[in-house]
Backbone as JSON Lines, residues from 0, in Angstrom:
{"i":0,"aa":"X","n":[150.31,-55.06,-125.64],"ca":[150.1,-56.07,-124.61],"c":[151.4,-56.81,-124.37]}
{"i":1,"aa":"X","n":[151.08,-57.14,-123.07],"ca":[152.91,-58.18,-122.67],"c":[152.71,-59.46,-122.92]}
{"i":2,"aa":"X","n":[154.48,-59.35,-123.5],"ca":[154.23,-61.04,-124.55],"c":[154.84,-61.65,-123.3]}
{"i":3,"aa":"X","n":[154.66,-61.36,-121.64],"ca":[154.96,-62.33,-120.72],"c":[154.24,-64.17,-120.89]}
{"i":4,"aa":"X","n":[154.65,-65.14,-120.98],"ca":[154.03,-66.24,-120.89],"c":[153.0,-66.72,-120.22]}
{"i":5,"aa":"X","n":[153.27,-65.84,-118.65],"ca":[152.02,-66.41,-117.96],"c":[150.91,-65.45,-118.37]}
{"i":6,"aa":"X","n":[150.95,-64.25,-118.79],"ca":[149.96,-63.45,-119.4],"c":[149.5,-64.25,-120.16]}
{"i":7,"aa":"X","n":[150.02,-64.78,-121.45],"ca":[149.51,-65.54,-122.46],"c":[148.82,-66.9,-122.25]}
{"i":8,"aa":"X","n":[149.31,-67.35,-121.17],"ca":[149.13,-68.51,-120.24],"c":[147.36,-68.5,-119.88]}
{"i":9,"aa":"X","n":[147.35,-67.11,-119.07],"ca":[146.21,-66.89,-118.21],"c":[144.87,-66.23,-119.2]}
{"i":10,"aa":"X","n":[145.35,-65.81,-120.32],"ca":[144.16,-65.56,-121.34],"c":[144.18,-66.57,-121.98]}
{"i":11,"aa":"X","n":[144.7,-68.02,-122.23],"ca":[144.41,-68.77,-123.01],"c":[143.54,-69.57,-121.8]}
{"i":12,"aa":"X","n":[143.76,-69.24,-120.57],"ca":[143.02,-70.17,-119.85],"c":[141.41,-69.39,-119.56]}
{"i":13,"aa":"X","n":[141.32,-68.36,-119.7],"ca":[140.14,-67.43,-119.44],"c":[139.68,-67.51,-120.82]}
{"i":14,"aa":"X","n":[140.13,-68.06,-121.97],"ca":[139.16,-68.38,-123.37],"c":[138.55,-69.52,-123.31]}
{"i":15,"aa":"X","n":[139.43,-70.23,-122.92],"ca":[139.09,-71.76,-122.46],"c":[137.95,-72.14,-121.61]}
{"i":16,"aa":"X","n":[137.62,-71.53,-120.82],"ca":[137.13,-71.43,-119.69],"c":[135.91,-70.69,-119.91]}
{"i":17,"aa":"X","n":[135.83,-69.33,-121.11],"ca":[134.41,-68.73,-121.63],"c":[134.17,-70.14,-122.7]}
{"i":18,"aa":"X","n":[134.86,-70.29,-123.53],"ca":[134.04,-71.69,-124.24],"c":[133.56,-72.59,-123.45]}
{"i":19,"aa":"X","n":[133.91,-72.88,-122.58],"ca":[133.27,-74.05,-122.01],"c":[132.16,-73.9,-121.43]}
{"i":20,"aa":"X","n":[132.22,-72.59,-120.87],"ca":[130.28,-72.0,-120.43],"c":[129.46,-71.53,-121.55]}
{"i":21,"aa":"X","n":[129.99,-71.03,-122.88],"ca":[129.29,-70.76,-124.16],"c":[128.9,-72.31,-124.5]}
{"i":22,"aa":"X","n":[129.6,-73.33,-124.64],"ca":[128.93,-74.34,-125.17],"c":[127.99,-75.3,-124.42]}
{"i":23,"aa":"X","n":[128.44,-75.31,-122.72],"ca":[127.75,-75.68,-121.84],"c":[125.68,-75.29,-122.06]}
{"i":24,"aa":"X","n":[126.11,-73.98,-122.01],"ca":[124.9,-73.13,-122.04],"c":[124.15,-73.76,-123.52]}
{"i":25,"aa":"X","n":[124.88,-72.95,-124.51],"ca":[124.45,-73.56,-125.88],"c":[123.92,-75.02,-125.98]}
{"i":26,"aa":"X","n":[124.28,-75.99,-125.7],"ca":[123.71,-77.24,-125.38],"c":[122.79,-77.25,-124.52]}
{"i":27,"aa":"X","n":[122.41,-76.93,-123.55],"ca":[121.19,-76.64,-122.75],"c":[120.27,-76.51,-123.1]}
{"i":28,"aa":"X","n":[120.43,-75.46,-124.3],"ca":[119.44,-74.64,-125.0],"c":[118.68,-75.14,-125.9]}
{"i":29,"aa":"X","n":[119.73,-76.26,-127.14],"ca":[119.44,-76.71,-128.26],"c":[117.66,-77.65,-128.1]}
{"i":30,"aa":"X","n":[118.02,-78.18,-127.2],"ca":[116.01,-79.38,-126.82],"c":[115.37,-78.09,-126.78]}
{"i":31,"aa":"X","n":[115.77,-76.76,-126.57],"ca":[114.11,-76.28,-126.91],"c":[113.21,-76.18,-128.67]}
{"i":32,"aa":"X","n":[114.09,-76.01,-129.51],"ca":[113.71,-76.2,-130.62],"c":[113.78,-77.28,-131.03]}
{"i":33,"aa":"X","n":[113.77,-78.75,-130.22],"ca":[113.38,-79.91,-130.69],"c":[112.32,-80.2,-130.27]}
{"i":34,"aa":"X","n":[111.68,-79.61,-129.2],"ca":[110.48,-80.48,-128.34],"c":[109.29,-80.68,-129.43]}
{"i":35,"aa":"X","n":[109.3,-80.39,-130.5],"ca":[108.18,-80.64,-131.6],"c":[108.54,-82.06,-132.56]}
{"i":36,"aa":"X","n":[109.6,-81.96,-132.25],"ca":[110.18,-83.07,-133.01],"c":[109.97,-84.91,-131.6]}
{"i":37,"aa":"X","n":[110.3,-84.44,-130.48],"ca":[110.17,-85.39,-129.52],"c":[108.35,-85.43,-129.26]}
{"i":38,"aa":"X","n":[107.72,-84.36,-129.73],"ca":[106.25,-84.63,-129.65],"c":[105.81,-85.44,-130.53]}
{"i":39,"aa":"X","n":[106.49,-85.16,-132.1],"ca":[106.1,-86.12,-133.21],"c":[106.28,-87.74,-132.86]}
{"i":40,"aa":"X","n":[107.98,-87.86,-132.36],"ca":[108.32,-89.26,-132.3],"c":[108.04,-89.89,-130.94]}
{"i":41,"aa":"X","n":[108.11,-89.39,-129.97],"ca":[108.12,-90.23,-128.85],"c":[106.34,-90.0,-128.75]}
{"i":42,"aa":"X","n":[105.59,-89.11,-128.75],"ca":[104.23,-88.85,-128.39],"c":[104.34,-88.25,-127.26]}
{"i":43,"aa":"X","n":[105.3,-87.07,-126.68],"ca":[105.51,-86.53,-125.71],"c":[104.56,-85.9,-125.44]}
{"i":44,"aa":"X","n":[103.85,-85.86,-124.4],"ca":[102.63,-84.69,-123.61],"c":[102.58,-83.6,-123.29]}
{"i":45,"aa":"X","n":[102.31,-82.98,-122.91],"ca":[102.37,-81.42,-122.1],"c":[103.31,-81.69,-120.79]}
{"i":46,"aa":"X","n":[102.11,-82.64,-119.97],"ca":[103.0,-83.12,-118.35],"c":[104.14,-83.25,-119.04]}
{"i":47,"aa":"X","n":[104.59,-84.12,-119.93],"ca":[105.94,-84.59,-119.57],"c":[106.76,-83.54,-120.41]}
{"i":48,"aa":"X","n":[106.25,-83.41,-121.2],"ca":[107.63,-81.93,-121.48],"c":[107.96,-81.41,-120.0]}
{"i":49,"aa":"X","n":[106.71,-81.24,-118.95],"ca":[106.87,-79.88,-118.11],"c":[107.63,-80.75,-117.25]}
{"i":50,"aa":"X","n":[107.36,-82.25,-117.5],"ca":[108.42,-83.15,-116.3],"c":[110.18,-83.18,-116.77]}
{"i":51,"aa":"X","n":[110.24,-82.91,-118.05],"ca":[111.65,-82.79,-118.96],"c":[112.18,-81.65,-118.15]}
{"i":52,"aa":"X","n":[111.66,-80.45,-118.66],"ca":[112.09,-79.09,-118.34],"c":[112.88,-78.61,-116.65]}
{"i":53,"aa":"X","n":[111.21,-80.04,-115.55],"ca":[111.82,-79.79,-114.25],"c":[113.02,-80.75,-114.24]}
{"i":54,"aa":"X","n":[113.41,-81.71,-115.09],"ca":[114.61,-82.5,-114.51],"c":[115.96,-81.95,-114.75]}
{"i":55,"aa":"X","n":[115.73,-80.56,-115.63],"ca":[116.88,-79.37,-115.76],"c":[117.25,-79.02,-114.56]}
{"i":56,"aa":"X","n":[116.23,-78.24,-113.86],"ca":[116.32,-78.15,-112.6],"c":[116.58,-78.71,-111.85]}
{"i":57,"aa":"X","n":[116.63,-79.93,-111.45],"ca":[116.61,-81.51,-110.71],"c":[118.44,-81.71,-110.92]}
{"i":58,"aa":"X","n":[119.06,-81.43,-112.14],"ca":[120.4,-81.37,-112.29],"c":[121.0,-80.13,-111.99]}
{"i":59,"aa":"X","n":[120.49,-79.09,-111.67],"ca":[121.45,-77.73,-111.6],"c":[121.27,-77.92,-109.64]}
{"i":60,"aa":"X","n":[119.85,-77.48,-109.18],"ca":[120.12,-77.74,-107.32],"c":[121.05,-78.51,-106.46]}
{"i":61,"aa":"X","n":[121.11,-79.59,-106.95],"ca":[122.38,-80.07,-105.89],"c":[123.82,-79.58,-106.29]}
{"i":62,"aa":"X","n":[123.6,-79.29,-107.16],"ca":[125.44,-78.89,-107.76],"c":[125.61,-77.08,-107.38]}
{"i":63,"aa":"X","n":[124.66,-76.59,-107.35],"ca":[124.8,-75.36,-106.67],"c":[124.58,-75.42,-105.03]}
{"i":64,"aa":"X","n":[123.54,-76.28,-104.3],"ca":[123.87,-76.76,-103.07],"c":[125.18,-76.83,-102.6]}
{"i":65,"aa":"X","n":[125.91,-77.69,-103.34],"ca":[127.02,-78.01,-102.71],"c":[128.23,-77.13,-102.96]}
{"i":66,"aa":"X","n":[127.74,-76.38,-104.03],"ca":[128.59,-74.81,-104.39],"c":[128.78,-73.85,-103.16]}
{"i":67,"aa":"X","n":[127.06,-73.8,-102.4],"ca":[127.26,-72.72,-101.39],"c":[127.73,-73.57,-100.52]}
{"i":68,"aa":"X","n":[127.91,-74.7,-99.94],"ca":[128.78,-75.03,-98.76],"c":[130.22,-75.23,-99.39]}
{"i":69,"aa":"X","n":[130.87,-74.76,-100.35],"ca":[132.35,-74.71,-100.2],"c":[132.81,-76.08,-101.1]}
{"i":70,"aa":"X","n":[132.09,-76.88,-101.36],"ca":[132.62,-78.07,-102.06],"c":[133.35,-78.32,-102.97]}
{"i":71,"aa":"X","n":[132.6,-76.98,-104.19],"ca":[132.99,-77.08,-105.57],"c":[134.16,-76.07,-105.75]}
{"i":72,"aa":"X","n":[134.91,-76.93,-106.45],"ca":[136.31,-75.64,-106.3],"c":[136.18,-75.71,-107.91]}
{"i":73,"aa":"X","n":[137.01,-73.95,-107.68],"ca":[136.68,-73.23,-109.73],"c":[138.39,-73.95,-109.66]}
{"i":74,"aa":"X","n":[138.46,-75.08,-111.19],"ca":[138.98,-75.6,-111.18],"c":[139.24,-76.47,-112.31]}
{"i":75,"aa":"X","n":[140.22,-76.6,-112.76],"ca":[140.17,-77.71,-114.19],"c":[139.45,-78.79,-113.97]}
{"i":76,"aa":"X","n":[139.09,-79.83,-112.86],"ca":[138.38,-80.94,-112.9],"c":[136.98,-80.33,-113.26]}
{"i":77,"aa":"X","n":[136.97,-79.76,-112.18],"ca":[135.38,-79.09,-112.66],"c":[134.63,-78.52,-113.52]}
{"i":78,"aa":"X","n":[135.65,-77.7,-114.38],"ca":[135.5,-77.54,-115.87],"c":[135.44,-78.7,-116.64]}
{"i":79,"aa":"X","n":[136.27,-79.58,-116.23],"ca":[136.14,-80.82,-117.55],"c":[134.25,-81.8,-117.13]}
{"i":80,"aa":"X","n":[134.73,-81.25,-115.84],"ca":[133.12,-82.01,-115.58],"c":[131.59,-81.69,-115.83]}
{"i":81,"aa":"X","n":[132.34,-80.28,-116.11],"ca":[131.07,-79.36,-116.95],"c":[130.97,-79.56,-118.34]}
{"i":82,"aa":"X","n":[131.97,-79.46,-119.23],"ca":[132.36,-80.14,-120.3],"c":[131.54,-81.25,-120.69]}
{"i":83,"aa":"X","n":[131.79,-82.4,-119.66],"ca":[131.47,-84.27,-120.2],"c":[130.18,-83.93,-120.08]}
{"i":84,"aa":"X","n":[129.27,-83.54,-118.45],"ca":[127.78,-83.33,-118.27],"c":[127.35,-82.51,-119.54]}
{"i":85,"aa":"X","n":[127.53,-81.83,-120.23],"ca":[127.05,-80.9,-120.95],"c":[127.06,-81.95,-122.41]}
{"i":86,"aa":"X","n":[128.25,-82.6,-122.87],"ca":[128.24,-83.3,-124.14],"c":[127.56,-84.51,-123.91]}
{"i":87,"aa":"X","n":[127.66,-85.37,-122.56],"ca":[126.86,-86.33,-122.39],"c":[125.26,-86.32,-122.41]}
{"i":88,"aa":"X","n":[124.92,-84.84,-121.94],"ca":[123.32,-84.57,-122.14],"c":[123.05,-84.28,-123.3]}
{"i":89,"aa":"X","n":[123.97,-83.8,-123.9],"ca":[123.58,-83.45,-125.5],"c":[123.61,-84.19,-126.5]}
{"i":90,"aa":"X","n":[124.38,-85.58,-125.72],"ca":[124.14,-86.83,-127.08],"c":[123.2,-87.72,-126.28]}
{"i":91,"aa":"X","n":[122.66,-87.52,-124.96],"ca":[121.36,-88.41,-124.9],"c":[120.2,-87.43,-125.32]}
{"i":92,"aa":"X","n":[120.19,-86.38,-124.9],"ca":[118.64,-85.51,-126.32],"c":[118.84,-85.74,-127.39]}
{"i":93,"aa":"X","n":[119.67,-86.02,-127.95],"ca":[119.9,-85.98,-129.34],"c":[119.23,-87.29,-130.09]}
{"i":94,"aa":"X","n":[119.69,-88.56,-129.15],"ca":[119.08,-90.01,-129.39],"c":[118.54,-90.09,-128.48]}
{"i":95,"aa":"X","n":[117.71,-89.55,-128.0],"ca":[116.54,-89.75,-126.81],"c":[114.91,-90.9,-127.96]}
{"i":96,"aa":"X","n":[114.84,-91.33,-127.16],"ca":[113.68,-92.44,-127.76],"c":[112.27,-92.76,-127.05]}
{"i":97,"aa":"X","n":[112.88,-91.85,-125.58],"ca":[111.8,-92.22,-124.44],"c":[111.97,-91.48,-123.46]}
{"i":98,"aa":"X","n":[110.37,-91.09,-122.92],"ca":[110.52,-89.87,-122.13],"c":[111.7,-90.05,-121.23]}
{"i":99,"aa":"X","n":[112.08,-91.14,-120.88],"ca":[113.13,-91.68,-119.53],"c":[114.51,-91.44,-120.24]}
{"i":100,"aa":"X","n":[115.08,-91.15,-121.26],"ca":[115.93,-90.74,-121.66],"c":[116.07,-89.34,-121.61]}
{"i":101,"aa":"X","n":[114.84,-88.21,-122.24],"ca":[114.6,-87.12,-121.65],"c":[115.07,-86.9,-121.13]}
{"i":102,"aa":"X","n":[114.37,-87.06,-119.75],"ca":[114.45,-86.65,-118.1],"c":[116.08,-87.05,-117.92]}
{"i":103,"aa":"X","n":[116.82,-87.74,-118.42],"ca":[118.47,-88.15,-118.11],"c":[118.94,-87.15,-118.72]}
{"i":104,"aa":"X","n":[118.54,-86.83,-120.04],"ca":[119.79,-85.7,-120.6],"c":[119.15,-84.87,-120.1]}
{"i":105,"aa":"X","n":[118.42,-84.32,-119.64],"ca":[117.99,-82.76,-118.78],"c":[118.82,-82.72,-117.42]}
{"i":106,"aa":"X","n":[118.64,-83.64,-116.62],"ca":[119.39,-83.77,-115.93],"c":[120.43,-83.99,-116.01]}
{"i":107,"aa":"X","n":[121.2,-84.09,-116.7],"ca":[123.0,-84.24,-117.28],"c":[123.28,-82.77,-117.26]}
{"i":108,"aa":"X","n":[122.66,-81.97,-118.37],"ca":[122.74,-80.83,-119.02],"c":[122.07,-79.88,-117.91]}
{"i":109,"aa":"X","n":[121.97,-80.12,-116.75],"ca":[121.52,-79.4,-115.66],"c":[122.85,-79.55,-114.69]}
{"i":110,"aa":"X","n":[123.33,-80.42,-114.81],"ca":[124.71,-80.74,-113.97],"c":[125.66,-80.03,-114.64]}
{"i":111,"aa":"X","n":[125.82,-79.75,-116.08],"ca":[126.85,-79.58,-116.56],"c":[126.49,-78.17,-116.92]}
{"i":112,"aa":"X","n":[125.56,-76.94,-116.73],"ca":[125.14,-75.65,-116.53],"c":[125.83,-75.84,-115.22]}
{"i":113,"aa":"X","n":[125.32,-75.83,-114.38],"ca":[125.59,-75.58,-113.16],"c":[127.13,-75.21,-113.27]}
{"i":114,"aa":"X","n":[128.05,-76.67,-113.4],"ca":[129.42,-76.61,-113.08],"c":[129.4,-75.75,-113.83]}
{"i":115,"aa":"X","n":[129.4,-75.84,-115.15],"ca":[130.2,-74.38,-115.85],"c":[129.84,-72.86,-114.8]}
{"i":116,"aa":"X","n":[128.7,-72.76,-114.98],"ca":[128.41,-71.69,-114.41],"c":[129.03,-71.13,-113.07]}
{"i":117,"aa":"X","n":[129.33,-71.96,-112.32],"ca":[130.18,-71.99,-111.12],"c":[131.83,-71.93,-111.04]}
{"i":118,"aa":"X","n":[132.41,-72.6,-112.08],"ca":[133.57,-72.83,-112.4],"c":[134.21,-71.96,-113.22]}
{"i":119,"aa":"X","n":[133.36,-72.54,-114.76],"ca":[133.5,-71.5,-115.42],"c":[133.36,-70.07,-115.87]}
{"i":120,"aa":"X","n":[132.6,-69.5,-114.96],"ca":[132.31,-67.76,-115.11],"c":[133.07,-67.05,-114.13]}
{"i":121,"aa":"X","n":[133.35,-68.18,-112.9],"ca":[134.34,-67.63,-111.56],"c":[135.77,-67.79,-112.41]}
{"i":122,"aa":"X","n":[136.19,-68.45,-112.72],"ca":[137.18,-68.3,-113.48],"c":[137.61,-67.19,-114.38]}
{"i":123,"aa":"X","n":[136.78,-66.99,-115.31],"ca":[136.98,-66.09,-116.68],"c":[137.34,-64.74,-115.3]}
{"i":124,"aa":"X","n":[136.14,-64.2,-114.33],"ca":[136.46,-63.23,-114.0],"c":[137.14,-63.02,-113.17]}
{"i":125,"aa":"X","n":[137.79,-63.76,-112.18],"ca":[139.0,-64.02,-111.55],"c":[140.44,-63.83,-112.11]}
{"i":126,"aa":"X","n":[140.13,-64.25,-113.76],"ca":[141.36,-64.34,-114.48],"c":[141.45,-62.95,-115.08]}
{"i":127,"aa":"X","n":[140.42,-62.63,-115.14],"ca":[140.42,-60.96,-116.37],"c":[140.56,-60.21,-114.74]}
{"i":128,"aa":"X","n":[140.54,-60.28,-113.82],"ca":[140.75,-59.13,-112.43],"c":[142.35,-59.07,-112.36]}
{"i":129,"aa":"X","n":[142.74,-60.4,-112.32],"ca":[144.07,-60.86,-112.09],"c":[145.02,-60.12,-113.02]}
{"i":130,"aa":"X","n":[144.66,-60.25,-114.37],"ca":[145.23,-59.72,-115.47],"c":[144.85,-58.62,-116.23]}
{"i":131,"aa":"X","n":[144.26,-57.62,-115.35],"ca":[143.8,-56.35,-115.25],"c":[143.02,-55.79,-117.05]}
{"i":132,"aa":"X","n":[142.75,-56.75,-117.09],"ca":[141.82,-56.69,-118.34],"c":[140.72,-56.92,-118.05]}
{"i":133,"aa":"X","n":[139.61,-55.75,-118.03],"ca":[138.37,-55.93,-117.59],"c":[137.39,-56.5,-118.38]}
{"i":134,"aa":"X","n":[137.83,-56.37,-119.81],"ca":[137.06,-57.07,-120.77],"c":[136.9,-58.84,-120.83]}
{"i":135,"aa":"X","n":[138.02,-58.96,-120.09],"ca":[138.2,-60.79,-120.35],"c":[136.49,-60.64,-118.77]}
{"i":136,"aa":"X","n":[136.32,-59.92,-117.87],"ca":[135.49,-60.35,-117.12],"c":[134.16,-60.06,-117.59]}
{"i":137,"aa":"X","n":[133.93,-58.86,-118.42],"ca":[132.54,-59.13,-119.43],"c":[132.36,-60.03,-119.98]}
{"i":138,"aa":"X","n":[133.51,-60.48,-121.01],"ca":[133.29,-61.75,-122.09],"c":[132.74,-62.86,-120.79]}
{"i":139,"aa":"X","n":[133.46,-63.02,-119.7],"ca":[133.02,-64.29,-119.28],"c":[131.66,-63.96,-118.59]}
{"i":140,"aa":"X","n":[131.54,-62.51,-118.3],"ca":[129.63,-62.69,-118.28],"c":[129.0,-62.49,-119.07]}
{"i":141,"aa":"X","n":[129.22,-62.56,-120.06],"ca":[128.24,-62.43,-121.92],"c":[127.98,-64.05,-122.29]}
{"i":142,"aa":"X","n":[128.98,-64.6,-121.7],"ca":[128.97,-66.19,-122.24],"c":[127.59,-67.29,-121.9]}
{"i":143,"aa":"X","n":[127.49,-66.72,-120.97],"ca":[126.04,-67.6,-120.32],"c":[125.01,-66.98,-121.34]}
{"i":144,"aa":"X","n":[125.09,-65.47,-121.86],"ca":[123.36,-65.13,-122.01],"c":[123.69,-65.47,-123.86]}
{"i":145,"aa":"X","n":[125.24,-65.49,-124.38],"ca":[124.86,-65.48,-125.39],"c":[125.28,-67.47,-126.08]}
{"i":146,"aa":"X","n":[125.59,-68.02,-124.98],"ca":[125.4,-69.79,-125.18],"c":[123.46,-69.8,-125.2]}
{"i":147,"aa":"X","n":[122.96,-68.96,-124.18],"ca":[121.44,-69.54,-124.72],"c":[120.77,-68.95,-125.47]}
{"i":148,"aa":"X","n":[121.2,-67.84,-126.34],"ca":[120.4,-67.54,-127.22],"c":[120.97,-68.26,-128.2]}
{"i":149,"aa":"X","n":[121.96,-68.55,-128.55],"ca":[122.68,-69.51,-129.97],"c":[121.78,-71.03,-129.5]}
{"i":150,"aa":"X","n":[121.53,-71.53,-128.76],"ca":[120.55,-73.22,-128.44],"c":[119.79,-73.64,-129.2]}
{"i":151,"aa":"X","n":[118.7,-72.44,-128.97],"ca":[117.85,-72.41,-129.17],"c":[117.2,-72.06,-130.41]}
{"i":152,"aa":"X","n":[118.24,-71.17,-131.3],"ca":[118.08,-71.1,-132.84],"c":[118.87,-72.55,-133.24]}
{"i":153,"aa":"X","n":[120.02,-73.24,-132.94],"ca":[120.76,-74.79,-133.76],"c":[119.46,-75.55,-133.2]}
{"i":154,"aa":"X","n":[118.82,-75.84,-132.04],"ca":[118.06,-76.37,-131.84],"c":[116.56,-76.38,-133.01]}
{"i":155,"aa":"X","n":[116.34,-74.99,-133.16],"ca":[114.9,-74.83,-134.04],"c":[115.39,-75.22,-135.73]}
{"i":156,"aa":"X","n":[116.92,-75.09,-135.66],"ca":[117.07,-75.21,-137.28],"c":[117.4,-76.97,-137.22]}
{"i":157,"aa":"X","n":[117.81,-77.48,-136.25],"ca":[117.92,-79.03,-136.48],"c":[116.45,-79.38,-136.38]}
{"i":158,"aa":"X","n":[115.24,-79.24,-135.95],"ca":[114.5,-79.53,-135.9],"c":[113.07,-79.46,-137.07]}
{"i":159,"aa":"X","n":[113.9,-78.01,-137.89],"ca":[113.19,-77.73,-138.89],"c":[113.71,-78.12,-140.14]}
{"i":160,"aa":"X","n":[115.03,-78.34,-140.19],"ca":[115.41,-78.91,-141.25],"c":[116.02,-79.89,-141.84]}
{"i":161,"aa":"X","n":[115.56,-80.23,-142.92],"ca":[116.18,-81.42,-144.11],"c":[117.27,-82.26,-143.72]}
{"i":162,"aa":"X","n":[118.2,-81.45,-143.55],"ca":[119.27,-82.26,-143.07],"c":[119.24,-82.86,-141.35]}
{"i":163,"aa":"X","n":[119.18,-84.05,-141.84],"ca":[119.45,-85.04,-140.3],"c":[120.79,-85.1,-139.28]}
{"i":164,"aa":"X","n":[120.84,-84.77,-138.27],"ca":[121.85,-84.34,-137.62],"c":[122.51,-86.5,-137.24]}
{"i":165,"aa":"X","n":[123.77,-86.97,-137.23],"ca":[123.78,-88.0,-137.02],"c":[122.72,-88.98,-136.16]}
{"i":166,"aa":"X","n":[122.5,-88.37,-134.9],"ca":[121.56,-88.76,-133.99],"c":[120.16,-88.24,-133.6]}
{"i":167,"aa":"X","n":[119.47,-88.33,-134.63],"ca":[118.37,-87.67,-134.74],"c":[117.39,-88.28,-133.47]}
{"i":168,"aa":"X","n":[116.44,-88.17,-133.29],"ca":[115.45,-88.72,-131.95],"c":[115.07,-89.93,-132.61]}
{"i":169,"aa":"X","n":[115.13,-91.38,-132.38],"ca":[114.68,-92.17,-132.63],"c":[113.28,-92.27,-133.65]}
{"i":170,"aa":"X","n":[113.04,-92.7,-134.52],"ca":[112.05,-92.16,-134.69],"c":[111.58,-91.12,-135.73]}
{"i":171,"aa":"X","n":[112.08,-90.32,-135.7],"ca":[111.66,-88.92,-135.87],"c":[112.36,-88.51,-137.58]}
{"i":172,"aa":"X","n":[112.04,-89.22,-138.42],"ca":[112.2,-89.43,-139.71],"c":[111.19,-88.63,-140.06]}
{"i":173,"aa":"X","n":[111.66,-87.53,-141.48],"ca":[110.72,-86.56,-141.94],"c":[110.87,-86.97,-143.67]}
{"i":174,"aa":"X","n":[109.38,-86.78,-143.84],"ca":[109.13,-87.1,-145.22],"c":[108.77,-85.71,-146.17]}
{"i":175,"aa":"X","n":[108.96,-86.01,-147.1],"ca":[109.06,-84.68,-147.71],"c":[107.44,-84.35,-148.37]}
């Protein structure tokens, strides 16, 4: 491989750029193996899980809206903005206390799927076309399916186990 700089340049930016949709995704994922834990502490319902789940949705539609009219450019801001939405939803599920906190980090973590997904996957394969490595454009479409299968197991093991993650759900203290 060529030890050119911008080569090295443009795969450090196409790694960069699959992490940020692997963890995007991965955070998305993690509230599904808590929702037993937000049933214990908050007294969450059926409706309102199914009202949680739609406010995922409620955060990804307008940010892909404004994707197909040209708005969102694949782009370092937009990556970092996928980034913050994604860590900001993942530390309000994390200390969520009330369904109305819920419905905020779903919708965070619906904003911050989106951007990645838009930013970050146009990127990875833009960059692996550019730099005639076809593999950098798989990795960046493997990243979405394998951020949500990793969620959803950290999610079921924070939820099942002993050890308390700093910000556990309000509440949601387990006795042995």
């Amino acid at each position: 491989m060529s030890t050119d700089p911008d080569r090295w340049r443009a795969l450090w930016r196409a790694a960069s750029c699959a992490l940020v949709v692997l963890g995007s995704l991965s955070s998305s994922t993690v509230p599904t193996g808590l929702y037993p834990v937000y049933v214990d502490s908050i007294g969450l319902g059926e409706a309102a899980q199914s009202a949680v789940f739609a406010m995922y949705i409620a955060g990804i539609v307008p940010v892909l809206l404004l994707s197909m009219r040209g708005r969102l450019p694949v782009s370092t801001g937009t990556l970092a903005g996928a980034a913050g939405a994604s860590i900001a939803g993942a530390v309000v599920m994390l200390s969520a206390g009330s369904p109305e906190t819920l419905f905020a980090g779903r919708a965070l973590q619906g904003v911050g799927v989106a951007l990645a997904s838009i930013a970050g996957v146009g990127a990875v394969i833009s960059l692996g076309r550019r730099l005639t490595l076809p593999a950098v454009a798989v990795i960046g479409g493997l990243m979405p399916s394998i951020g949500a299968a990793i969620g959803p197991v950290l999610g079921d093991y924070l939820g099942r186990s002993a050890w308390s993650p700093p910000m556990r759900p309000s509440g949601a203290c387990r006795s042995s």
